[in-house]
N, CA, C and O atoms as a CHARMM CRD file, in Angstrom:
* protein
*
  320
    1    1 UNK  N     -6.87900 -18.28400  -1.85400 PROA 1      0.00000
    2    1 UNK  CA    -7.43800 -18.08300  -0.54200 PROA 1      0.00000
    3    1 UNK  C     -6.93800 -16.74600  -0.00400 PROA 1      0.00000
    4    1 UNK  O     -5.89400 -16.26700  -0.44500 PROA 1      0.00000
    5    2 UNK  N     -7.50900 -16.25600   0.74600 PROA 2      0.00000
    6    2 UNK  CA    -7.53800 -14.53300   1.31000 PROA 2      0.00000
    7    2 UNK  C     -6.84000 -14.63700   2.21500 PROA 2      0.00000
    8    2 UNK  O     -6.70000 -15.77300   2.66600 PROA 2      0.00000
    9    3 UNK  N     -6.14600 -13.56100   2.83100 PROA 3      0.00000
   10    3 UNK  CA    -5.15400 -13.87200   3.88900 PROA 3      0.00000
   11    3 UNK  C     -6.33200 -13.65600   5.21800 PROA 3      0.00000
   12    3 UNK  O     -5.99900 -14.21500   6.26300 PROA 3      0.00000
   13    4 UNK  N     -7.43500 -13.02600   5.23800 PROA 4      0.00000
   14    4 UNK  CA    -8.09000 -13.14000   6.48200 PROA 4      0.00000
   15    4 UNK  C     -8.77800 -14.61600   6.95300 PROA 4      0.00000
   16    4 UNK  O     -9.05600 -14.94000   8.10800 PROA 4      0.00000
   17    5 UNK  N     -9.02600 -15.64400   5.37000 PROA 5      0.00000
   18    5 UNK  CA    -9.76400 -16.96400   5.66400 PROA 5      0.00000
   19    5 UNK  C     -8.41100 -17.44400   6.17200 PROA 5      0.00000
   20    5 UNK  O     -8.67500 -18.33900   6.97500 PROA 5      0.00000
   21    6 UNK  N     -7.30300 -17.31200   6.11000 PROA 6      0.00000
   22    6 UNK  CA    -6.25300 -18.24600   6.23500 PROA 6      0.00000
   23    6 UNK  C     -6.37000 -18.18600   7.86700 PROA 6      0.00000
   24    6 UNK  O     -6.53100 -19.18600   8.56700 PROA 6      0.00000
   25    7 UNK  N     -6.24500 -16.63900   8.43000 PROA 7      0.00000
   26    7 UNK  CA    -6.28400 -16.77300   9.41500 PROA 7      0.00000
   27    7 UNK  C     -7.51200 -17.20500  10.18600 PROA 7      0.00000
   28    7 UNK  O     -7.33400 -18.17200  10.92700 PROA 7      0.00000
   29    8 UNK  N     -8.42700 -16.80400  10.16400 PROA 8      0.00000
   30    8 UNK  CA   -10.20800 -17.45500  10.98300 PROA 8      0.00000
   31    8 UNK  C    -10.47800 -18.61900  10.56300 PROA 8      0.00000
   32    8 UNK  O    -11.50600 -19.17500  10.95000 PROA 8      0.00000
   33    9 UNK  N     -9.42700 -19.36000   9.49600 PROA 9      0.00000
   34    9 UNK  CA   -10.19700 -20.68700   9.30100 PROA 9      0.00000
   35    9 UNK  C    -11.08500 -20.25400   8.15600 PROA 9      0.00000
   36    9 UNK  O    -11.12800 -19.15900   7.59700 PROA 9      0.00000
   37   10 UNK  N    -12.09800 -21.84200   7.82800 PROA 10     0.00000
   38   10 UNK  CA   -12.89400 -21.88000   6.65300 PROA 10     0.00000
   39   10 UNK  C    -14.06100 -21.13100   6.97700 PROA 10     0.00000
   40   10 UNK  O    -14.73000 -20.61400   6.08200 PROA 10     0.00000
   41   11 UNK  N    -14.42700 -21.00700   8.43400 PROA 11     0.00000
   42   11 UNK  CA   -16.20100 -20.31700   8.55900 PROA 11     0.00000
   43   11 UNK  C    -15.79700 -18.78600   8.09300 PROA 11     0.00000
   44   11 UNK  O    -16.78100 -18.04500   8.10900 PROA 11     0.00000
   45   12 UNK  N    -14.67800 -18.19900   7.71700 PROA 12     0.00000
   46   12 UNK  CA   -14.29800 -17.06800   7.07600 PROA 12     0.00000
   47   12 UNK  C    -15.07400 -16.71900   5.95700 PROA 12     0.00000
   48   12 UNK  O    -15.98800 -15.91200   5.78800 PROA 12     0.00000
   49   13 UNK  N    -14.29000 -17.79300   4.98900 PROA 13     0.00000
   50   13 UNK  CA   -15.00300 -17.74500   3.50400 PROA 13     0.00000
   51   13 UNK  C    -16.73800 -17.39400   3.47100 PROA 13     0.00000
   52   13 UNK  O    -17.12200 -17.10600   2.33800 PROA 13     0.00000
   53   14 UNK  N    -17.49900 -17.38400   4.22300 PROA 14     0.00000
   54   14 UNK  CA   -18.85800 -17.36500   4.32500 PROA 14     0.00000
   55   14 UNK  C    -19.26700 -15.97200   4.57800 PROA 14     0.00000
   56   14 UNK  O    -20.29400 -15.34200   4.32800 PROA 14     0.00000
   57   15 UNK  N    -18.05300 -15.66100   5.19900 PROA 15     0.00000
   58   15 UNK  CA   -18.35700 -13.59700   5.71000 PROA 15     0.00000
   59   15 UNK  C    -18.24500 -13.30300   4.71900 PROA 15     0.00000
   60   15 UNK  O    -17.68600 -14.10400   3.96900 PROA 15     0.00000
   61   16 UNK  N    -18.71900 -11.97800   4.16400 PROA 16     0.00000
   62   16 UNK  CA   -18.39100 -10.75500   3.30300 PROA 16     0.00000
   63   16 UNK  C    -17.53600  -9.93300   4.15100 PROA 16     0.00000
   64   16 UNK  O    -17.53000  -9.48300   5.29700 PROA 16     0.00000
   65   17 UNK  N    -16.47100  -9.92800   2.59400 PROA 17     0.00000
   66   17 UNK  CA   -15.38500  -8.75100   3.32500 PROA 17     0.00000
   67   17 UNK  C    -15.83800  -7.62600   3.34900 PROA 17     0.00000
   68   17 UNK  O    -16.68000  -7.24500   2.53600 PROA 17     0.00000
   69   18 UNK  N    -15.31900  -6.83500   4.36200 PROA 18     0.00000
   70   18 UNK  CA   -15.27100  -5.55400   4.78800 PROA 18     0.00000
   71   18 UNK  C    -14.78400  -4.57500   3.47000 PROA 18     0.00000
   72   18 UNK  O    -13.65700  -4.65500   2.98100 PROA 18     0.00000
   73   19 UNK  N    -15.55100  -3.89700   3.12200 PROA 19     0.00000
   74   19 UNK  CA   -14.67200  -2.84100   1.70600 PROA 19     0.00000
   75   19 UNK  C    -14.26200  -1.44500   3.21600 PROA 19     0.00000
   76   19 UNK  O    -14.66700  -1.14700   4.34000 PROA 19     0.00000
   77   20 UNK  N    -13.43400  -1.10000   2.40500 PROA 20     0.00000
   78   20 UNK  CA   -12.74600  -0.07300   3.17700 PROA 20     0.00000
   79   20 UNK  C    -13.46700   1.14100   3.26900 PROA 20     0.00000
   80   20 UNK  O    -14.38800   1.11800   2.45300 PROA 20     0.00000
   81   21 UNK  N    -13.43200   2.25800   3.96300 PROA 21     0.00000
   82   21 UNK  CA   -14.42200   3.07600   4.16500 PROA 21     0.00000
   83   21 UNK  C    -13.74400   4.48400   3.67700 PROA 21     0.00000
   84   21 UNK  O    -14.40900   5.51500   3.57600 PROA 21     0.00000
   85   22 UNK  N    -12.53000   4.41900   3.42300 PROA 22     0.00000
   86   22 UNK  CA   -11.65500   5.47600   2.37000 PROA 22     0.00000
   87   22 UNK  C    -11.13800   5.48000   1.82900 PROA 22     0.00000
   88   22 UNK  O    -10.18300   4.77700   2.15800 PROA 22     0.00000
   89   23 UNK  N    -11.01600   5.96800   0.78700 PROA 23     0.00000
   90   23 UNK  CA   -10.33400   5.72600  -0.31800 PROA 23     0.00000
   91   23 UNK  C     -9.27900   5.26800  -0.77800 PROA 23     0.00000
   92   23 UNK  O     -9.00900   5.22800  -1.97800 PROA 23     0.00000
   93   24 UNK  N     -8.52100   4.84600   0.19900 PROA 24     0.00000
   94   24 UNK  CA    -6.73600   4.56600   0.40900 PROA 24     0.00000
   95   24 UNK  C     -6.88900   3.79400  -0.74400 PROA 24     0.00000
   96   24 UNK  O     -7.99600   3.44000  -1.14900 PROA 24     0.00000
   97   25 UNK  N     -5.48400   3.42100  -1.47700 PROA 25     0.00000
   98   25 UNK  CA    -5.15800   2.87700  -3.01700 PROA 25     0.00000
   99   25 UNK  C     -4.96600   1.35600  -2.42300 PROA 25     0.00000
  100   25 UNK  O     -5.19700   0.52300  -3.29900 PROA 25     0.00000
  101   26 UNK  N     -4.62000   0.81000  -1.21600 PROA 26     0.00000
  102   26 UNK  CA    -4.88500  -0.25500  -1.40700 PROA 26     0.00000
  103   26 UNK  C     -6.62000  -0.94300  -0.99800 PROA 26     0.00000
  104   26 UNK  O     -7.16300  -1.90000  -1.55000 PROA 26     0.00000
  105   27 UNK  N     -7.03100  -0.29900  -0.16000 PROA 27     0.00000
  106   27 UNK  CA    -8.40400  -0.64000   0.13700 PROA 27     0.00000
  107   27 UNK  C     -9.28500  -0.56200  -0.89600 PROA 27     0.00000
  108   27 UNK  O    -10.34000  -1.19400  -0.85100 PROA 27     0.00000
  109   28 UNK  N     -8.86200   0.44900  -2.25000 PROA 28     0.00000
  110   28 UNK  CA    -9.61900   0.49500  -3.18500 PROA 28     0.00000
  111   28 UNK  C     -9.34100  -0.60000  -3.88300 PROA 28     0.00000
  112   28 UNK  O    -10.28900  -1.17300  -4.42000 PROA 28     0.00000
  113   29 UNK  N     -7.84000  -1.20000  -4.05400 PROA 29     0.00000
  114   29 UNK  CA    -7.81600  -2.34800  -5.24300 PROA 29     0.00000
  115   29 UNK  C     -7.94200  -3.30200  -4.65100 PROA 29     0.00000
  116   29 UNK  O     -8.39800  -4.19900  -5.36100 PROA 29     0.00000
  117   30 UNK  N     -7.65100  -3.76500  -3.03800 PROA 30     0.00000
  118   30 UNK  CA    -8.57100  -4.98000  -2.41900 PROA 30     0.00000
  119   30 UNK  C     -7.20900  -5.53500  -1.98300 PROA 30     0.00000
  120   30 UNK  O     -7.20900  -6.55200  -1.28900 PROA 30     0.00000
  121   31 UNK  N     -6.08500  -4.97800  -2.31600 PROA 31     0.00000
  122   31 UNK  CA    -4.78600  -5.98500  -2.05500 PROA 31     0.00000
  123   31 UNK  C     -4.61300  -6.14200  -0.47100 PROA 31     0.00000
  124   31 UNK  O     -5.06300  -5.37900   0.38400 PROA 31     0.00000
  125   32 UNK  N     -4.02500  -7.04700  -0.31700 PROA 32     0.00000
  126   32 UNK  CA    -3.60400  -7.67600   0.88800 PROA 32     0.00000
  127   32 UNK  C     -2.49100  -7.90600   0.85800 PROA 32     0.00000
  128   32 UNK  O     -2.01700  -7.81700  -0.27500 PROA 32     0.00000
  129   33 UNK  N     -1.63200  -8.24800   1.82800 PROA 33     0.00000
  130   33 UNK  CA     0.04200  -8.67200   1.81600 PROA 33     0.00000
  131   33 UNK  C      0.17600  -8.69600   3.63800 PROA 33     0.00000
  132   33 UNK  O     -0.67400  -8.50000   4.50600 PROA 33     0.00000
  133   34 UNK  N      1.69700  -9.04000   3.71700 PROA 34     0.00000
  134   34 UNK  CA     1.81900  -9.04800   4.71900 PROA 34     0.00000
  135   34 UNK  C      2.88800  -7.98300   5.01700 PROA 34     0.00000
  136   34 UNK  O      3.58100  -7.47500   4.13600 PROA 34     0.00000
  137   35 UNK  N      2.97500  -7.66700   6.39800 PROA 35     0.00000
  138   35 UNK  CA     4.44700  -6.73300   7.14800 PROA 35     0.00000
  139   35 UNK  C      5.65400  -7.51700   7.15000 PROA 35     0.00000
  140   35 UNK  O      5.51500  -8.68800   6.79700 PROA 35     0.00000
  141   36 UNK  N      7.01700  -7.06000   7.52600 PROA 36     0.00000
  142   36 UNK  CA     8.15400  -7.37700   8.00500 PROA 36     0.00000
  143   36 UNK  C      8.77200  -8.45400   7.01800 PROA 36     0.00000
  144   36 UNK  O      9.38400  -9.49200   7.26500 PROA 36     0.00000
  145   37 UNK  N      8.34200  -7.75700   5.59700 PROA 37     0.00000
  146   37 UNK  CA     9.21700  -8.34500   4.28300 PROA 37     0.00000
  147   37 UNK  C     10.22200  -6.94000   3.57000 PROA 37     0.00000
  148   37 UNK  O     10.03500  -5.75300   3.83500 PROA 37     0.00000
  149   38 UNK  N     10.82200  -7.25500   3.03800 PROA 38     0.00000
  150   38 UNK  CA    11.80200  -6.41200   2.05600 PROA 38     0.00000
  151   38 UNK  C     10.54000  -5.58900   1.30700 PROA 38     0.00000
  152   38 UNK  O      9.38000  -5.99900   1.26800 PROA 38     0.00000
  153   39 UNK  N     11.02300  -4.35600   0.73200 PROA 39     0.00000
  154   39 UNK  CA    10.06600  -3.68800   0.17700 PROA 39     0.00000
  155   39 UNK  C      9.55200  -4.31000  -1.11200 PROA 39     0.00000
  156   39 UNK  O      8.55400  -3.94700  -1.73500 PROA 39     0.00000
  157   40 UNK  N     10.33400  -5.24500  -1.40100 PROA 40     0.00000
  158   40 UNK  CA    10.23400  -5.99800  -3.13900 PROA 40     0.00000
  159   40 UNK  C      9.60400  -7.09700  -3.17300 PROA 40     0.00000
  160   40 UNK  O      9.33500  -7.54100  -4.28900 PROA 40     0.00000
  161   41 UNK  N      9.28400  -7.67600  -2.25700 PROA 41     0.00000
  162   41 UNK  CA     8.42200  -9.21700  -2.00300 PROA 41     0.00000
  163   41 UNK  C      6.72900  -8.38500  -1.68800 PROA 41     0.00000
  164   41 UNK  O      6.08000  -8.80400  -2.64600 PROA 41     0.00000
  165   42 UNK  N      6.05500  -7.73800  -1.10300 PROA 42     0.00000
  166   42 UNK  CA     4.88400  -7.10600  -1.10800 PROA 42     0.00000
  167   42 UNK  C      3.68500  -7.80500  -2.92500 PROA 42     0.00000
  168   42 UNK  O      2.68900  -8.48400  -3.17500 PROA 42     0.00000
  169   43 UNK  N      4.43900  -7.23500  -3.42800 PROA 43     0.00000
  170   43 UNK  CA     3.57900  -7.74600  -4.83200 PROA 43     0.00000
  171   43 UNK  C      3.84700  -8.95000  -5.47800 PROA 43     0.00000
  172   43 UNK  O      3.36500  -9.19500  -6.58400 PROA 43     0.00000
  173   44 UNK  N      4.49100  -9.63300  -4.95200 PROA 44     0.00000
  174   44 UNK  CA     4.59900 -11.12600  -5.15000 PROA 44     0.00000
  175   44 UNK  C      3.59800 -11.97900  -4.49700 PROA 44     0.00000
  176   44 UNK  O      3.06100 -12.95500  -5.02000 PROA 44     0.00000
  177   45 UNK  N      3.37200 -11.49000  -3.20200 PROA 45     0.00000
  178   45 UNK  CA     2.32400 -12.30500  -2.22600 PROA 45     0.00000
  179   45 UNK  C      1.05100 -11.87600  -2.18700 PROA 45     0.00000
  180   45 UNK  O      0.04000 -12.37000  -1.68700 PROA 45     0.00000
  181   46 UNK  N      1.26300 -10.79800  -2.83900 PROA 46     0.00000
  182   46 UNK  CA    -0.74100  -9.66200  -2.19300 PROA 46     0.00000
  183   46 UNK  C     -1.53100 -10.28800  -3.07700 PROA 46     0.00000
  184   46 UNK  O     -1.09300 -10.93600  -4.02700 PROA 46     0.00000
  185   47 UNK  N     -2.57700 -10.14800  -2.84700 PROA 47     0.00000
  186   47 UNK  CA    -3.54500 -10.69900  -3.15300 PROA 47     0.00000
  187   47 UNK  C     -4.29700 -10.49100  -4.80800 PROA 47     0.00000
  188   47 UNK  O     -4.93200 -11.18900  -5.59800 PROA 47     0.00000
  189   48 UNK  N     -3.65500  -8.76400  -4.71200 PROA 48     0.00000
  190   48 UNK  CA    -4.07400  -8.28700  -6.01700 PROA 48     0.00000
  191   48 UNK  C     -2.67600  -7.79400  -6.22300 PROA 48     0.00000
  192   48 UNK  O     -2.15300  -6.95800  -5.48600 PROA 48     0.00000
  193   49 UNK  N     -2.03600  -8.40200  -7.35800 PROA 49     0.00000
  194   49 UNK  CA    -0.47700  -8.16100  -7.37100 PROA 49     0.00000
  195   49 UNK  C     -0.51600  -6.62300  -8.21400 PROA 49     0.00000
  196   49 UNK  O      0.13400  -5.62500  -7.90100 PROA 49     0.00000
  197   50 UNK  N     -1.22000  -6.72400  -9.06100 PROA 50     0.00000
  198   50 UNK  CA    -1.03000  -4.90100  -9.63600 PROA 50     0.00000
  199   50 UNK  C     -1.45600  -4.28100  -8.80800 PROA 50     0.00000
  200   50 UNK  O     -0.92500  -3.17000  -8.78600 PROA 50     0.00000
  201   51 UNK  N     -2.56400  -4.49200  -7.67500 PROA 51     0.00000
  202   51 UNK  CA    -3.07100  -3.20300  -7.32500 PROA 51     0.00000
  203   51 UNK  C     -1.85000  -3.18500  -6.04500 PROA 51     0.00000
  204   51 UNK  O     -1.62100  -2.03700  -5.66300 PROA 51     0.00000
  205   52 UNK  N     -1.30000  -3.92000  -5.56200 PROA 52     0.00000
  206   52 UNK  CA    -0.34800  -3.71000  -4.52300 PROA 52     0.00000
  207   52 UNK  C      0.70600  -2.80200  -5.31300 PROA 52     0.00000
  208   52 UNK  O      0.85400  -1.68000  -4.82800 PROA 52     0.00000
  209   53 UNK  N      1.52600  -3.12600  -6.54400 PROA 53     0.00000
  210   53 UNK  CA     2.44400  -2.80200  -7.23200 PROA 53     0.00000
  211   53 UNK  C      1.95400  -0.99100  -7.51800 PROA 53     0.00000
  212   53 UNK  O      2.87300  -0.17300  -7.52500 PROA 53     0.00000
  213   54 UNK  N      0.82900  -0.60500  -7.68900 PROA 54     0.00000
  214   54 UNK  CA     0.35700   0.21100  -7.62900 PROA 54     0.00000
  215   54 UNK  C      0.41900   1.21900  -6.92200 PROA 54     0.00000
  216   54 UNK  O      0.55300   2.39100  -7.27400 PROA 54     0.00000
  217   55 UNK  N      0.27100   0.56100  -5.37700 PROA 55     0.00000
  218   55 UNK  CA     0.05400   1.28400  -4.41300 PROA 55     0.00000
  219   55 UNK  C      1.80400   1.71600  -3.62000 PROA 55     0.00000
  220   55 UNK  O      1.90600   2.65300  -2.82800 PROA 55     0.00000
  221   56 UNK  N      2.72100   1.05400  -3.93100 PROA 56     0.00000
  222   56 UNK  CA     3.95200   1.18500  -4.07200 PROA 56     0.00000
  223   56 UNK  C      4.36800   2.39800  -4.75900 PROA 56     0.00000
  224   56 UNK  O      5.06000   3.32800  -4.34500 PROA 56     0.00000
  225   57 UNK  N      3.76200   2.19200  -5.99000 PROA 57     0.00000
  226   57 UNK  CA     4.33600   3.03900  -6.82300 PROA 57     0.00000
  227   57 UNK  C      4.51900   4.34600  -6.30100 PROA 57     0.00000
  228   57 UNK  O      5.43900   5.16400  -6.30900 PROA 57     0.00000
  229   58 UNK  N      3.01800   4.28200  -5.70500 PROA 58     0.00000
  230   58 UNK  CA     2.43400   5.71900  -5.70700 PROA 58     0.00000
  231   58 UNK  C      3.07200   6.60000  -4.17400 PROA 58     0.00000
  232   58 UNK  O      3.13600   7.81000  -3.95900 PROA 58     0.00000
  233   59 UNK  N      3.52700   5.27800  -3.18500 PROA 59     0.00000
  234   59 UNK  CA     3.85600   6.05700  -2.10500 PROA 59     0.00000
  235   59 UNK  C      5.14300   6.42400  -2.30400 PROA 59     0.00000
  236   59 UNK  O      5.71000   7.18000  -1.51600 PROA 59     0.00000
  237   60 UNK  N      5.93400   5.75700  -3.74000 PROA 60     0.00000
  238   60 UNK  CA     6.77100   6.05500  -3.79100 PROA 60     0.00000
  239   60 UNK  C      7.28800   7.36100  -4.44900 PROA 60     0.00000
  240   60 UNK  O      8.31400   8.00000  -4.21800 PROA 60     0.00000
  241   61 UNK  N      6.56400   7.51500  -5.08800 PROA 61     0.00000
  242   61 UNK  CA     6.53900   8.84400  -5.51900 PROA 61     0.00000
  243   61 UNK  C      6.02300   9.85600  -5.06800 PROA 61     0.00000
  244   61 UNK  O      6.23700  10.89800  -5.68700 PROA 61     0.00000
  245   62 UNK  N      5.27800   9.89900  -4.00000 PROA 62     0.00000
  246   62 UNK  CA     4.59100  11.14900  -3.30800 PROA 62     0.00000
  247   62 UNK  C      6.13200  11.02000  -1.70300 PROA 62     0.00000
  248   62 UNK  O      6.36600  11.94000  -0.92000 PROA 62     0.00000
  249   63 UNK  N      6.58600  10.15100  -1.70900 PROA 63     0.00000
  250   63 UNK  CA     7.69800   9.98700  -1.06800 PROA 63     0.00000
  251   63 UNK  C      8.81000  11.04300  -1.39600 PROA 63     0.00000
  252   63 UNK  O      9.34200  11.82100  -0.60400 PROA 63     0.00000
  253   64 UNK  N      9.05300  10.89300  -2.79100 PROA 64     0.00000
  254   64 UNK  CA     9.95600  11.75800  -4.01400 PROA 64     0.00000
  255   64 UNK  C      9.78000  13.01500  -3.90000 PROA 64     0.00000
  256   64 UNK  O     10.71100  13.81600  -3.81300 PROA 64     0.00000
  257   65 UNK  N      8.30200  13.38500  -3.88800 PROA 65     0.00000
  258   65 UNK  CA     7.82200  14.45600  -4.50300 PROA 65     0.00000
  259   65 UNK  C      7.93600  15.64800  -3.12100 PROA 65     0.00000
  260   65 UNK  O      8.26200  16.82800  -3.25200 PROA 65     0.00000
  261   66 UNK  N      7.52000  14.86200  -1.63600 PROA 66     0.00000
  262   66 UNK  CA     7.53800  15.49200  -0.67400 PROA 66     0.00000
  263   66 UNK  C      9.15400  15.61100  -0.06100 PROA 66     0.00000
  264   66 UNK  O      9.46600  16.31600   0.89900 PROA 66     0.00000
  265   67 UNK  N      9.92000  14.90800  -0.70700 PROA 67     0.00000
  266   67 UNK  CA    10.96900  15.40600  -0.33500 PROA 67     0.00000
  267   67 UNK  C     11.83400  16.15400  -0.82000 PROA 67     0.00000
  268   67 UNK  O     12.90900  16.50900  -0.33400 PROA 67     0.00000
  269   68 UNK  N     11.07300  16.55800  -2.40200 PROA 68     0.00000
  270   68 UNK  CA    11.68700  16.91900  -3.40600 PROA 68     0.00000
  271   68 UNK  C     11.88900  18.71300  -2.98600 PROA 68     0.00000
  272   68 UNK  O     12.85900  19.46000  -2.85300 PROA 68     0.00000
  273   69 UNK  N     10.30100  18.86900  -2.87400 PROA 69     0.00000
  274   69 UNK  CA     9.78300  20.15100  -2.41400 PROA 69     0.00000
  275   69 UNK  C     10.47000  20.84200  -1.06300 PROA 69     0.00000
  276   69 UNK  O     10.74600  22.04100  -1.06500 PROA 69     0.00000
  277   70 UNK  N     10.80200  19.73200   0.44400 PROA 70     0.00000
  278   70 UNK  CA    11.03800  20.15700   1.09100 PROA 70     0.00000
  279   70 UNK  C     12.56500  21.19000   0.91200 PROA 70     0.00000
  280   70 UNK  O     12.96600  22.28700   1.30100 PROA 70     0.00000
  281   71 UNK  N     13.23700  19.60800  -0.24100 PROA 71     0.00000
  282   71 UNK  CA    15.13200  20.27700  -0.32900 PROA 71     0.00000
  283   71 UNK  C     14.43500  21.70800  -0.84500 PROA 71     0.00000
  284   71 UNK  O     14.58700  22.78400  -0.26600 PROA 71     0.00000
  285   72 UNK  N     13.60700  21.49100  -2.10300 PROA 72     0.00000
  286   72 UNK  CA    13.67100  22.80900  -2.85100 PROA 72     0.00000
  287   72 UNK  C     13.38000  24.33000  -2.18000 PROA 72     0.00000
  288   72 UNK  O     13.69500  25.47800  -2.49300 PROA 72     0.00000
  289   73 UNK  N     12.80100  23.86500  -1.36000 PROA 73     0.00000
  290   73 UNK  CA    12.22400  25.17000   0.04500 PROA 73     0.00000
  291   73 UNK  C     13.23000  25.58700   0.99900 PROA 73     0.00000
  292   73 UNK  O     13.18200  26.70000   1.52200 PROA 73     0.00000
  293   74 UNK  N     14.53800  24.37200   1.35800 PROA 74     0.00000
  294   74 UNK  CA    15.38800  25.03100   2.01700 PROA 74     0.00000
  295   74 UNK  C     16.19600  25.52800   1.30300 PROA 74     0.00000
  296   74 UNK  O     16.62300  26.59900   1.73400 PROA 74     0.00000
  297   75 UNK  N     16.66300  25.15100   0.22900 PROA 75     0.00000
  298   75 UNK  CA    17.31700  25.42500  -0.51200 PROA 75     0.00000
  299   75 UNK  C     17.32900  27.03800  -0.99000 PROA 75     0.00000
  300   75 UNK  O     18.31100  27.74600  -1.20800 PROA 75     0.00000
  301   76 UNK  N     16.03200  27.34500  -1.06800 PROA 76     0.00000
  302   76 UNK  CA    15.52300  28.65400  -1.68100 PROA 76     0.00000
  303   76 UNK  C     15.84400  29.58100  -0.37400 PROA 76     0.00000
  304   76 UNK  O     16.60300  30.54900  -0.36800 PROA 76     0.00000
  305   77 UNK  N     15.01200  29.01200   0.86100 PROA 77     0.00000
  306   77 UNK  CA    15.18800  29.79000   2.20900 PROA 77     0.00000
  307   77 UNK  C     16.83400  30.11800   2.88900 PROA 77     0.00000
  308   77 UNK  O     17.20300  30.99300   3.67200 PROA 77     0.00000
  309   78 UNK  N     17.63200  28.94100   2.16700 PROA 78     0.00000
  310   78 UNK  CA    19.07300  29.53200   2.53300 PROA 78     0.00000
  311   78 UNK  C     19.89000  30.84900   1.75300 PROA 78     0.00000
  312   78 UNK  O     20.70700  31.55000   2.34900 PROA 78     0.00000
  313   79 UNK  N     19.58900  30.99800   0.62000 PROA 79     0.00000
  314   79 UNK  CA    19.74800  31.69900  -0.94400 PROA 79     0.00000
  315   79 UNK  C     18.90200  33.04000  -0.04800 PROA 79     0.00000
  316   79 UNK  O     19.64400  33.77000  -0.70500 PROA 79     0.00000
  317   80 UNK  N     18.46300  33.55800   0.40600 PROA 80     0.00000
  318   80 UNK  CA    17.60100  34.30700   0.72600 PROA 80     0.00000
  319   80 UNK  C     17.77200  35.37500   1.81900 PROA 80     0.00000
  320   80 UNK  O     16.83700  36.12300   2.10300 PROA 80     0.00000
């Protein structure tokens, strides 16, 4: 069961879900989950457990990557 039928009840199941209108990595793989869990419970509960695990991955590494760049820029701008 979907976490939106859980909430509206059964006349839910009868709607068509909403597909997302950009491209975001979870709207594309359909996952669902909930807020105000540990970062490690998310893909245990979502709906689409790889595509959540996925979408983790990925913020986690553009997380990495943007902070990677920033040290590397001050770093360079202090040297300078």
């Amino acid at each position: 069961m979907r976490v939106d039928e859980l909430r509206a009840g059964p006349a839910a199941a009868e709607r068509p879900t909403p597909q997302a209108s950009t491209p975001a990595l979870v709207g594309w793989t359909g996952s669902e989950a909930t807020a105000y869990l540990p970062a490690f419970v998310p893909p245990f509960i979502a709906t689409n457990k790889l595509g959540m695990a996925l979408a983790l991955a990925v913020v986690v590494a553009c997380a990495f990557a943007i902070t990677a760049l920033a040290n590397l820029h001050h770093r360079r701008k202090q040297r300078a």
